[in-house]
C-alpha positions in Angstrom: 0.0 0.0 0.0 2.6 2.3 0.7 4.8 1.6 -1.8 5.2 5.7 -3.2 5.8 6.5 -0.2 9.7 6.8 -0.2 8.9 8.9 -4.2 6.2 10.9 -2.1 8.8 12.3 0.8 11.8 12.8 -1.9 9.3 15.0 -3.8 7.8 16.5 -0.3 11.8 17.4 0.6 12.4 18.8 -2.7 11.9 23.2 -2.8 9.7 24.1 -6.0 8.2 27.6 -5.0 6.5 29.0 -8.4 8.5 30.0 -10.6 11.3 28.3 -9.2 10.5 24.4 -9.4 14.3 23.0 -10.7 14.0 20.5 -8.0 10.5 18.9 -8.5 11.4 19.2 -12.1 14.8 17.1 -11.7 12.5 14.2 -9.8 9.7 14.3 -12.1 11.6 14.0 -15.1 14.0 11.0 -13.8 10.7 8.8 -12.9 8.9 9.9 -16.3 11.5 9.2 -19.3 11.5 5.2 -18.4 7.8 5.2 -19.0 7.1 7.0 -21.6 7.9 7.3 -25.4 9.3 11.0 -24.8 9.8 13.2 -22.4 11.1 17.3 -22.3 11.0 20.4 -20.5 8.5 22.9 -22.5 9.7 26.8 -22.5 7.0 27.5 -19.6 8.6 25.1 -17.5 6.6 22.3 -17.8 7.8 18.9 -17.4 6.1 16.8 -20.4 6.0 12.9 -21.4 4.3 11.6 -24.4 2.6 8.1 -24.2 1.8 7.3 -27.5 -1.5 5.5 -28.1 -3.9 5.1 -31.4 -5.9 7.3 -33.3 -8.3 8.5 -30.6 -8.0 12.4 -29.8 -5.4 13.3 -27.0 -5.8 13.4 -23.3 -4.2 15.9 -21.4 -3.1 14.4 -17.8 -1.6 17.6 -15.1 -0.5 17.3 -11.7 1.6 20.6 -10.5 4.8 20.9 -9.4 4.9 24.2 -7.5 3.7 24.9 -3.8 2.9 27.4 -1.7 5.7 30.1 -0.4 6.6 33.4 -0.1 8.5 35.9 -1.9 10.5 38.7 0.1 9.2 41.9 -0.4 11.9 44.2 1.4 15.2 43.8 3.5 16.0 45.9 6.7 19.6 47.2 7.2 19.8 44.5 10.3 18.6 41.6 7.9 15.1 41.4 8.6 12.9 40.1 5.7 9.2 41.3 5.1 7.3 38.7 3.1 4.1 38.7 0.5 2.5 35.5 -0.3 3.1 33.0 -3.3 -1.0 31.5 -3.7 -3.7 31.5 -1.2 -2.5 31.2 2.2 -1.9 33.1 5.6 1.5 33.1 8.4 -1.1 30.4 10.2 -1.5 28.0 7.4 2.7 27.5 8.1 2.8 28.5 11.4 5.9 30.0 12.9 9.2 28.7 12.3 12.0 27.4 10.0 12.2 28.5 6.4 14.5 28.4 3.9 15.5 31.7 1.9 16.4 30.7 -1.9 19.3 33.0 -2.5 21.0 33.0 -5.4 24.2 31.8 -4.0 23.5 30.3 -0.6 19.9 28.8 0.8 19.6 30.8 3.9 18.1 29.8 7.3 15.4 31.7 9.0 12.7 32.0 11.4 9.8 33.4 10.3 8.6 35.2 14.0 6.0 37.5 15.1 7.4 38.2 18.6 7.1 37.5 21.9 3.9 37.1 23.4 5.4 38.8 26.7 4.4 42.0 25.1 1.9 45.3 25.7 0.5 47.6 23.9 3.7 49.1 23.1 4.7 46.8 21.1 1.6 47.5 18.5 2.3 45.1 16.0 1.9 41.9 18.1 -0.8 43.1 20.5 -3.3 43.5 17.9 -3.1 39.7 16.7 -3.5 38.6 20.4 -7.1 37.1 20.7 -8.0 38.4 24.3 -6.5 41.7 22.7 -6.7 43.3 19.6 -8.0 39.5 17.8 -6.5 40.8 14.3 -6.2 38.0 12.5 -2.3 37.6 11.8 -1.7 38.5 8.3 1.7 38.8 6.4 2.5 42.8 7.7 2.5 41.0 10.8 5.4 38.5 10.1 9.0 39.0 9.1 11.5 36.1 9.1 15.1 36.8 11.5 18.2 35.3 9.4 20.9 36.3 12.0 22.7 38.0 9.2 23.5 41.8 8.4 22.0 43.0 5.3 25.3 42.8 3.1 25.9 39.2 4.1 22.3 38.3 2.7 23.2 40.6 -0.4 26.3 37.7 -0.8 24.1 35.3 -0.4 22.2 36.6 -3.1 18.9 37.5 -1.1 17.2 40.3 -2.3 13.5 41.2 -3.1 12.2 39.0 -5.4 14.0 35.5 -3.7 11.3 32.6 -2.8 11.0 31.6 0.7 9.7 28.4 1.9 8.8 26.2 4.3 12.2 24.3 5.9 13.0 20.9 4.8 13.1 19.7 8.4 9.2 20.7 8.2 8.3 18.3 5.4 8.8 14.7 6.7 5.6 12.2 6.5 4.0 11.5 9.6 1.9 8.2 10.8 -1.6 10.3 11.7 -3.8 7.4 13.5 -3.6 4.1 11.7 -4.9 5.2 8.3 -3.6 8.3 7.4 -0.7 10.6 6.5 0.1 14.4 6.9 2.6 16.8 5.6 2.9 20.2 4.1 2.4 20.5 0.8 0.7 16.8 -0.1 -0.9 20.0 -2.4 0.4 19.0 -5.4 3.2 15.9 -4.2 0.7 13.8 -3.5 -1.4 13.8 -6.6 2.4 14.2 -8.9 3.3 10.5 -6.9 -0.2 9.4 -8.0 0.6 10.7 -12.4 3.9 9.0 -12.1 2.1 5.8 -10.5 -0.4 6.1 -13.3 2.5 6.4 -16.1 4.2 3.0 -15.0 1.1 1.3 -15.1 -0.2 2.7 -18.2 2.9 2.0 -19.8 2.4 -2.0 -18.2 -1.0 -2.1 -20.2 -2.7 -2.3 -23.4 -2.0 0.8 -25.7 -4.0 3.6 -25.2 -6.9 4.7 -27.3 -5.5 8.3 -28.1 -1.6 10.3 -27.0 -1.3 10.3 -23.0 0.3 13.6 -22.4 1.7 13.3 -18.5 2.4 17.3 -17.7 4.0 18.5 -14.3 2.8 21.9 -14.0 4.9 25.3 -13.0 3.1 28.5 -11.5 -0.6 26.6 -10.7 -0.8 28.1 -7.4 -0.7 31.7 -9.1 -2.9 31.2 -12.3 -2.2 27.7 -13.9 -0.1 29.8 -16.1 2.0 26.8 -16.7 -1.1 24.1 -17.0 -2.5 27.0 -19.6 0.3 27.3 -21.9 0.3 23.2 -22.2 -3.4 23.1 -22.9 -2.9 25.6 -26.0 0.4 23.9 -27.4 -0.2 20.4 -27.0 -2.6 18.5 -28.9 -5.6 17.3 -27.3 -9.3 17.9 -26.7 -8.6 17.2 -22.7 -7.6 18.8 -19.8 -7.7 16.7 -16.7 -6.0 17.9 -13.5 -5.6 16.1 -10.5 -5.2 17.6 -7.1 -6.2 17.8 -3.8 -9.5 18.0 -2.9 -11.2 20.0 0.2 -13.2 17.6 3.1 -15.6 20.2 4.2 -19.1 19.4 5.3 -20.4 21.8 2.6 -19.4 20.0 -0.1 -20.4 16.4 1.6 -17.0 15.3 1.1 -14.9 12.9 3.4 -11.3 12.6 4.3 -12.1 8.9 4.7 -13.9 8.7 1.6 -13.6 7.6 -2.7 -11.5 10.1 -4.8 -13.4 13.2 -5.3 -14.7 13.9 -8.9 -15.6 17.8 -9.1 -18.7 19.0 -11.3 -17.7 22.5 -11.0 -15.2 25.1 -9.4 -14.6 28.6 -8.9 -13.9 29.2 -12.6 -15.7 26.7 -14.8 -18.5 23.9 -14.9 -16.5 21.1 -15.8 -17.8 19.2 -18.7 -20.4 16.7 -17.1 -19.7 13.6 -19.4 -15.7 13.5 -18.0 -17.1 13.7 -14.6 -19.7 11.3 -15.1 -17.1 8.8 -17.0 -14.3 9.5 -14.0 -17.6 8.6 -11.1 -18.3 5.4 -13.1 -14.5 4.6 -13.7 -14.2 4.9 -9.5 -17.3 2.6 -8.9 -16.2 -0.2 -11.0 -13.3 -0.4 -9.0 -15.1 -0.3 -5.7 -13.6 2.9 -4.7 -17.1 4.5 -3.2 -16.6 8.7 -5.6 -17.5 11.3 -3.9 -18.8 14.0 -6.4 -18.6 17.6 -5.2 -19.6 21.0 -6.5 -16.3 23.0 -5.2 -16.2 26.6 -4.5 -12.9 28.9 -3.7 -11.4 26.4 -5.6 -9.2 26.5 -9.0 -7.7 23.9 -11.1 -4.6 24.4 -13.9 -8.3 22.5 -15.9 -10.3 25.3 -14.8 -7.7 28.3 -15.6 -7.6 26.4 -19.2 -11.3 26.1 -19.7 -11.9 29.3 -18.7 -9.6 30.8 -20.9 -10.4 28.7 -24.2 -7.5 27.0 -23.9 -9.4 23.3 -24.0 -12.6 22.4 -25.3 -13.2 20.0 -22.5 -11.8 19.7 -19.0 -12.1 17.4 -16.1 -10.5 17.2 -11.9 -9.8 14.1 -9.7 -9.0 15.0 -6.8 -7.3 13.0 -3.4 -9.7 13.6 -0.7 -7.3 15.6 1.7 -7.9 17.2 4.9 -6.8 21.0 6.0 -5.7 22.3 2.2 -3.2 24.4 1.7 -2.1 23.8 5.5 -0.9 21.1 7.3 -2.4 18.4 5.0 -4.1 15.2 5.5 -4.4 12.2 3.5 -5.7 8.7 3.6 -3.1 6.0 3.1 -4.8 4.3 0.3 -5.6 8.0 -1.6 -2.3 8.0 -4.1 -3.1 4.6 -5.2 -6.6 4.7 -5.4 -5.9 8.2 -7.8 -4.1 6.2 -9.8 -5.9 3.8 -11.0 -8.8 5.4 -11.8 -7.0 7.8 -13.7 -5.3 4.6 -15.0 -8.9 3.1 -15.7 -9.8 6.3 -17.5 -6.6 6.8 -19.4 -7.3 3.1 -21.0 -11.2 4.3 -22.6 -11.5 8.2 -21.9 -14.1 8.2 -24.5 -16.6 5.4 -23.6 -19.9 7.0 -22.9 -21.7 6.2 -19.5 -24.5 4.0 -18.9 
């Protein structure tokens, strides 16, 4: 059952802030070229293999590479960094502590602080985040991260405005949560990357497929699928199917302990009801219970391409996963079970339902 796991923590340990996802990209290329008939690096980024199959149109298959960071924003004469946000997320979806500045030269380590909580009104900044106080939520102005160094020996290390800041490697190891379950930072997109490269081998083991398999790891999702976009207008295809992780929230009737997720609809598009409907079916015959959900404050690198006309049809799978874009929660069985229904899929993606 758990044997991704060791792929799943090397890509977990591996940096890939947007814009900046060498790392990822180095992984994800090693475990693709064996499996497919071609693989490259596209000029967005993208990491791309080709599976060829027969004479049916393309399919489209993305999983991103890129998490969530931040992005320094100013530097203080004593080395203090000021921070803006890379995607969706706020100083409590990390929580204080360790992070690692991407400098050109050197990776620096820092603390990303708010202060002590020994602290009055004089000390404005702090007091108004404290809840039986000022109960601000704590934003990013809040924050700053303390390197130890002065402000020229960050300029050597080639930290300026601009460099990516993540969470610390010594942040991002798997843990055991109960007897079913696993939790790290950023499962949001490792997770469902392990579950693509899972489906590649496999694919590869099988019959050959109807139409081209295009396997794309995806650069700058959390900030605009810019990189799922540009794939979706330069590669052939009539499909765009992302997977990713996919919210556990009573108002959407979805379950951490539940099937993969198959989403109708996001934030940005209605996804097309006949690759939904095929994915829900492709699930049940394998016994994996779906769970189909109408998603809100949710995007896709599908969505950003059917929005902007970049696909004529588009589809998600998601890994039911607990606390996105936080401290994130998966079922043991949720990488495998993505992968073989996207396997299952991959092998008729045209075969109409009932």
């Amino acid at each position: 059952m758990t044997v991704y796991r060791p792929l799943l923590q090397e890509l977990l340990f591996a940096y890939g802030p947007c814009g900046q996802e060498d790392a990822v990209r180095d992984v994800c290329l090693r475990e693709l070229r064996p499996e497919v008939d071609e693989a490259w690096t596209d000029p967005a980024g993208n990491v791309i293999g080709v599976l060829r199959g027969g004479d049916a149109p393309a399919v489209r298959v993305m999983a991103h590479m890129d998490e969530l960071s931040m992005l320094v924003k100013r530097i203080d004469a004593d080395g203090t960094l000021h921070l803006t946000p890379l995607g969706t997320m706020y100083p409590g979806n990390f929580g204080l502590g360790p992070v690692a500045v991407l400098g050109q030269h050197t990776t620096v380590c820092g603390m990303l602080a708010l202060g002590s909580e020994h602290t009055t009104q004089e000390s404005p900044r702090i007091w108004r985040t404290k809840p039986d106080q000022g109960d601000k939520a704590l934003d990013w102005p809040d924050v700053y991260v303390f390197t130890g160094l002065t402000g020229t020996e960050l300029r050597h290390a080639g930290v300026a405005p601009g460099t990516r800041v993540c969470v610390d490697r010594s942040r991002r190891t798997l843990v055991d949560v109960g007897n079913d379950y696993l939790g790290c930072y950023f499962l949001d997109d490792r997770a469902a990357l392990t579950a693509l490269l899972c489906c590649a081998r496999d694919l590869r083991g099988g019959a050959t497929p109807p139409g081209d398999v295009y396997f794309v790891c995806t650069t700058n999702e959390e900030i605009g699928g810019i990189g799922g976009g540009y794939a979706s207008r330069t590669l052939p295809g009539e499909l765009t199917l992302a997977l990713e992780v996919g919210p556990t929230e009573p108002e959407y009737g979805t379950q951490v302990a539940g099937g993969p997720i198959v989403a109708y609809s996001d934030a940005l598009c209605v996804y097309d009801k006949s690759v939904a409907d095929r994915l829900m079916d492709m699930a049940d015959e394998l016994g994996l219970a779906p769970q189909a959900a109408v998603l809100g404050a949710f995007e896709s690198d599908a969505s950003h391409a059917k929005a902007g006309a970049l696909t004529p049809q588009a589809g998600l799978l998601c890994l039911p996963t607990l606390s996105t874009h936080g401290f994130e929660v998966i079922a043991h069985g949720a990488i495998p079970a993505m992968a073989d229904v996207l396997t299952g899929f991959l092998r008729d993606p045209w075969r109409e339902v009932g």
